[in-house]
MDAnalysis code that builds the backbone (N, CA, C; Angstrom):
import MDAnalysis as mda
import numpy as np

u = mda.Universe.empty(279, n_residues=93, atom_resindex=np.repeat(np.arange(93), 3), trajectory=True)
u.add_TopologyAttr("name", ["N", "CA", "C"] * 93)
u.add_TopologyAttr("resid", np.arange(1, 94))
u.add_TopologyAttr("resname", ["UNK", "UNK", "UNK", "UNK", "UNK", "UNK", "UNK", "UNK", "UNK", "UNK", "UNK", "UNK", "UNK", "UNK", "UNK", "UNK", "UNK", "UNK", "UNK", "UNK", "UNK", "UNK", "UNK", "UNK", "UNK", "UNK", "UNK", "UNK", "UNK", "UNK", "UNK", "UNK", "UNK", "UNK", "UNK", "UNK", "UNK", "UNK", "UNK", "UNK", "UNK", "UNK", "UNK", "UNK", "UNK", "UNK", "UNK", "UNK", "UNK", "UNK", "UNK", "UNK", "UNK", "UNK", "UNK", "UNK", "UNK", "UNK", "UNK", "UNK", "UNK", "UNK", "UNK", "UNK", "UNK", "UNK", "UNK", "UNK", "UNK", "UNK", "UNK", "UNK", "UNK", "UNK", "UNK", "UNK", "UNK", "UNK", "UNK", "UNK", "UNK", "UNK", "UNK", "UNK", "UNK", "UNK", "UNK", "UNK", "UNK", "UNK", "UNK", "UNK", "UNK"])
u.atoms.positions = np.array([
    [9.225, 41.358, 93.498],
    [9.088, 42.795, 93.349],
    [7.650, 43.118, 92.989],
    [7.264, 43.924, 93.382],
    [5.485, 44.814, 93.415],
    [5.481, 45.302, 91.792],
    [4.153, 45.348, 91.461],
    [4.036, 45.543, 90.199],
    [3.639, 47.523, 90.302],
    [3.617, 47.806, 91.582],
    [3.497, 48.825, 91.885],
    [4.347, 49.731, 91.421],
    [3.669, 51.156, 90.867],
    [5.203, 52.007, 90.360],
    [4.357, 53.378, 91.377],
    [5.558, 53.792, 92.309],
    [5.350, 54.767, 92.801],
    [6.346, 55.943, 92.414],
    [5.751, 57.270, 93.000],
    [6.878, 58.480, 92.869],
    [8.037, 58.020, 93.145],
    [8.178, 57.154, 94.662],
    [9.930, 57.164, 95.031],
    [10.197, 56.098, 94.276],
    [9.244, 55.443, 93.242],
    [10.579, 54.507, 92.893],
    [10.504, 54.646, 90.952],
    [9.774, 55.933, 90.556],
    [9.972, 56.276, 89.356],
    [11.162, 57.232, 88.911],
    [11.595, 58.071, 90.103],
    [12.607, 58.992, 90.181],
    [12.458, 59.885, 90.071],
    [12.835, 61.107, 88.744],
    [12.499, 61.968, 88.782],
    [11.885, 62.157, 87.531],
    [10.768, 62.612, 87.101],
    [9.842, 62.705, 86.158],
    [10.005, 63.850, 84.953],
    [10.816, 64.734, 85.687],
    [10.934, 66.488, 85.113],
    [12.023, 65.635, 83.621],
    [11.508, 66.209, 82.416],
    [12.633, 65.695, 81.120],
    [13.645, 67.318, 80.978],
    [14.781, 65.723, 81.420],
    [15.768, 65.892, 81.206],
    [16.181, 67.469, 82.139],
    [15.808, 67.298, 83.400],
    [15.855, 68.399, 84.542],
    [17.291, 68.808, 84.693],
    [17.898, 69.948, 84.837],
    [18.764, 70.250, 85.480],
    [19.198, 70.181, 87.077],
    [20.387, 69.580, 87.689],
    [20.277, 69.496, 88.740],
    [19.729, 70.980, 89.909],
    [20.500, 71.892, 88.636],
    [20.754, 73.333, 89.607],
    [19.349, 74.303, 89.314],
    [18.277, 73.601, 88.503],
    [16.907, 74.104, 88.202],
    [15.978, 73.430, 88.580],
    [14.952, 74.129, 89.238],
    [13.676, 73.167, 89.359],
    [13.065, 73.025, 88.305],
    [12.086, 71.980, 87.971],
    [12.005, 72.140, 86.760],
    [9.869, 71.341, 87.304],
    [9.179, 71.962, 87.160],
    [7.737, 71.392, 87.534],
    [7.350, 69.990, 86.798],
    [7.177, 69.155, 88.162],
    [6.848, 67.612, 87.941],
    [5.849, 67.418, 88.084],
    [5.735, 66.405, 87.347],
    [3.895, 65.993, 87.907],
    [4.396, 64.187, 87.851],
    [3.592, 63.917, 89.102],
    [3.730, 62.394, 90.011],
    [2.778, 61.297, 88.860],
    [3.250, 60.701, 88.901],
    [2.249, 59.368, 88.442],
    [2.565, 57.740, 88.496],
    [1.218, 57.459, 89.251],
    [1.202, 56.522, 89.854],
    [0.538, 55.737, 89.194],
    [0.615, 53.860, 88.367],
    [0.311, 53.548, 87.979],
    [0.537, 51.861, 88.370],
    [-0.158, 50.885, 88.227],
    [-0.314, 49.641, 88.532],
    [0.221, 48.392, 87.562],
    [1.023, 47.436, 87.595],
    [1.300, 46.759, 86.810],
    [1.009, 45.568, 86.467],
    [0.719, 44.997, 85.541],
    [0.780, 42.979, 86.177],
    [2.024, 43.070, 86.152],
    [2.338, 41.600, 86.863],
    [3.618, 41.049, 86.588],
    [4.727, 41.400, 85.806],
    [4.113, 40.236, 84.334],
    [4.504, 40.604, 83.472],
    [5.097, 41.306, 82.612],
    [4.430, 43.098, 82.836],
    [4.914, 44.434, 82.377],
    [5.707, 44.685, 83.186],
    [5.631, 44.494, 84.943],
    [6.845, 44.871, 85.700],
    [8.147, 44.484, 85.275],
    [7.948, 42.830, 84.688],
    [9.232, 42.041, 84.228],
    [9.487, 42.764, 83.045],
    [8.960, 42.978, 82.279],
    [9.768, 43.516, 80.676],
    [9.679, 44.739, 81.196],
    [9.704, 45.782, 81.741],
    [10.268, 47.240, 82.598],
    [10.865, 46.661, 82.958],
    [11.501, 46.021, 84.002],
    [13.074, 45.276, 84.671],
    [13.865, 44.814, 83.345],
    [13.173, 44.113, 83.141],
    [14.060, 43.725, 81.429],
    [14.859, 44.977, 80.788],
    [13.980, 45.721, 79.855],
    [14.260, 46.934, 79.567],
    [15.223, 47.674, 80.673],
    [14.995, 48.057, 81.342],
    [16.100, 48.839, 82.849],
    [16.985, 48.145, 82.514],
    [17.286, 46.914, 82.539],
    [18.540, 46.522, 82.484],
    [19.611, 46.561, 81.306],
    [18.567, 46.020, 80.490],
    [18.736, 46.307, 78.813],
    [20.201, 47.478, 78.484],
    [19.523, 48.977, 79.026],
    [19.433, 49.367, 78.668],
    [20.343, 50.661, 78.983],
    [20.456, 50.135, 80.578],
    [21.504, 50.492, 81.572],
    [20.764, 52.007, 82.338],
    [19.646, 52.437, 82.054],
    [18.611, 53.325, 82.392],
    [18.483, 53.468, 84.575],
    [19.256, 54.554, 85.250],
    [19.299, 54.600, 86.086],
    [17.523, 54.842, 86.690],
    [16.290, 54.829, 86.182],
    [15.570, 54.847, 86.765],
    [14.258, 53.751, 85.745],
    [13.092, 53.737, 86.489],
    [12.124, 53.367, 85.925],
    [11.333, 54.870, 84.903],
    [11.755, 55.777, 85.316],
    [11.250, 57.169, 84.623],
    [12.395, 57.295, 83.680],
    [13.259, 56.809, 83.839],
    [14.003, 56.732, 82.692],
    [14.192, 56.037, 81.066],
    [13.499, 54.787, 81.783],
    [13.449, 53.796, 80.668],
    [11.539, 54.215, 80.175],
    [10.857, 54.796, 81.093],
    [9.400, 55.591, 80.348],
    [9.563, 57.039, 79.275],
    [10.395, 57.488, 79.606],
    [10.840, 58.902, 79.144],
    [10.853, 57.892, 77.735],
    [12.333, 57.354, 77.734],
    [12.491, 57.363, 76.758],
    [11.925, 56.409, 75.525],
    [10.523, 55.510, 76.245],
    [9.947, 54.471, 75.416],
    [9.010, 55.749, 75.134],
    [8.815, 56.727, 75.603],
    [7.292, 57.844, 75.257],
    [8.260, 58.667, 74.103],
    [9.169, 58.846, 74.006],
    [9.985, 59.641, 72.740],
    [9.742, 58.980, 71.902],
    [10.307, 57.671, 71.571],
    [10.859, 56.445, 70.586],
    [8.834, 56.264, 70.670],
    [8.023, 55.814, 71.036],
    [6.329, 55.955, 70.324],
    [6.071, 57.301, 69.862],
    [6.486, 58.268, 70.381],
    [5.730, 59.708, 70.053],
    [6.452, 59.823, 68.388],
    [7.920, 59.426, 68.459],
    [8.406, 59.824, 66.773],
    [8.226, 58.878, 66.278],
    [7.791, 57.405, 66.094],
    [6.950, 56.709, 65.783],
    [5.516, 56.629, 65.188],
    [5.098, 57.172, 65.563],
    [3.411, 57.892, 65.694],
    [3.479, 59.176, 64.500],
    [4.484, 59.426, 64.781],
    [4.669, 61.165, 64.186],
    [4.851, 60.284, 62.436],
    [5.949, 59.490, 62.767],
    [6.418, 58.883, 61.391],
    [5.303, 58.680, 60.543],
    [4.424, 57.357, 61.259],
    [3.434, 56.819, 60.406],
    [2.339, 57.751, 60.295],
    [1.842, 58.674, 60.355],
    [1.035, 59.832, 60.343],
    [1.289, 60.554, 59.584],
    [2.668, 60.672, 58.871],
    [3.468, 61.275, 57.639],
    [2.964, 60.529, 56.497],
    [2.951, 59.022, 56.642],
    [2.804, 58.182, 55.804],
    [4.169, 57.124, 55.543],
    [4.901, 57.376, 56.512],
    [6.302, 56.490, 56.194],
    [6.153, 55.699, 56.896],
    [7.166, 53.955, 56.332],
    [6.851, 52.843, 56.369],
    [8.189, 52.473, 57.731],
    [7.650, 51.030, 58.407],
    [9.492, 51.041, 59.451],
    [9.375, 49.635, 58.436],
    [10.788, 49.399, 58.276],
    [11.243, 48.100, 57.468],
    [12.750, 47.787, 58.351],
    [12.138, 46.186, 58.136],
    [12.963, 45.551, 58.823],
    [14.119, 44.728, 58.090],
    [15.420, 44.566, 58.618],
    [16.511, 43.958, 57.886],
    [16.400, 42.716, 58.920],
    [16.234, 41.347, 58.492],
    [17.051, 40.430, 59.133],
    [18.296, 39.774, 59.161],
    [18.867, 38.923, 59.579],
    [20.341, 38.460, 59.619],
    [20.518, 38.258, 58.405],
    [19.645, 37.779, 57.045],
    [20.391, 37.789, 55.937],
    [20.104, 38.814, 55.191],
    [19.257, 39.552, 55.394],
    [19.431, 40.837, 54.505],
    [18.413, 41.006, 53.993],
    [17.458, 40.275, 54.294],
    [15.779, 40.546, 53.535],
    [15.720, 41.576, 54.682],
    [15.142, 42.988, 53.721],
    [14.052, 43.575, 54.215],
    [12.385, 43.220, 54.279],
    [11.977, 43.784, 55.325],
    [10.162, 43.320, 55.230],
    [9.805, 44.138, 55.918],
    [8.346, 45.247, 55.643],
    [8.013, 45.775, 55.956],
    [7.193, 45.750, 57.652],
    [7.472, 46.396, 58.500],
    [7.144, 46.104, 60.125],
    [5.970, 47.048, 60.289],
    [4.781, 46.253, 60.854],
    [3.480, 46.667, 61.073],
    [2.907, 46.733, 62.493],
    [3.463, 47.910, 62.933],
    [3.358, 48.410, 64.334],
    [1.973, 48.735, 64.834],
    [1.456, 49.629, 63.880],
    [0.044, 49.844, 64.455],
    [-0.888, 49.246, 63.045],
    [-1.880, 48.231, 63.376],
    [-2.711, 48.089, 62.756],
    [-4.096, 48.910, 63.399],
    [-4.486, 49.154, 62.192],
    [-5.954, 50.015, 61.712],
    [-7.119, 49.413, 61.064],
])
């Protein structure tokens, strides 16, 4: 598979469009290695995400309230299988 992401194979771009509304899109075309193509296939599958604009939508929500969080000043903490929390350091500065 092409690391290529085009319009016809991102879907539809408009968030969260109504079928019976147009709703103004804007196209974007972007290049991949490998690699990122595979963890986007990964993720798609993951995740059960009927498009590649689907599984972007919703990784650009989940960073944007992310971003929003730590800009507040709040911490993400992590639980592992036994129950230690530890603090998770997403963006270093």
């Amino acid at each position: 598979m092409s690391g290529r992401m085009t319009a016809s194979n991102l879907g539809v771009l408009a968030e969260d469009a109504d079928v019976k509304t147009r709703v103004p899109k804007n196209r974007v075309q972007f290049d991949l290695p490998p690699k990122s193509m595979e963890r986007l296939n990964v993720l798609k599958a993951k995740t059960e995400a009927a498009s590649y604009a689907e599984v972007l939508k919703n990784a650009l929500r989940l960073y944007e309230a992310l971003i929003e969080e730590t800009e507040r000043g709040n911490e993400f903490m992590v639980r592992n299988a036994e129950g230690v929390v530890t603090p998770y350091r997403m963006f270093l500065s």
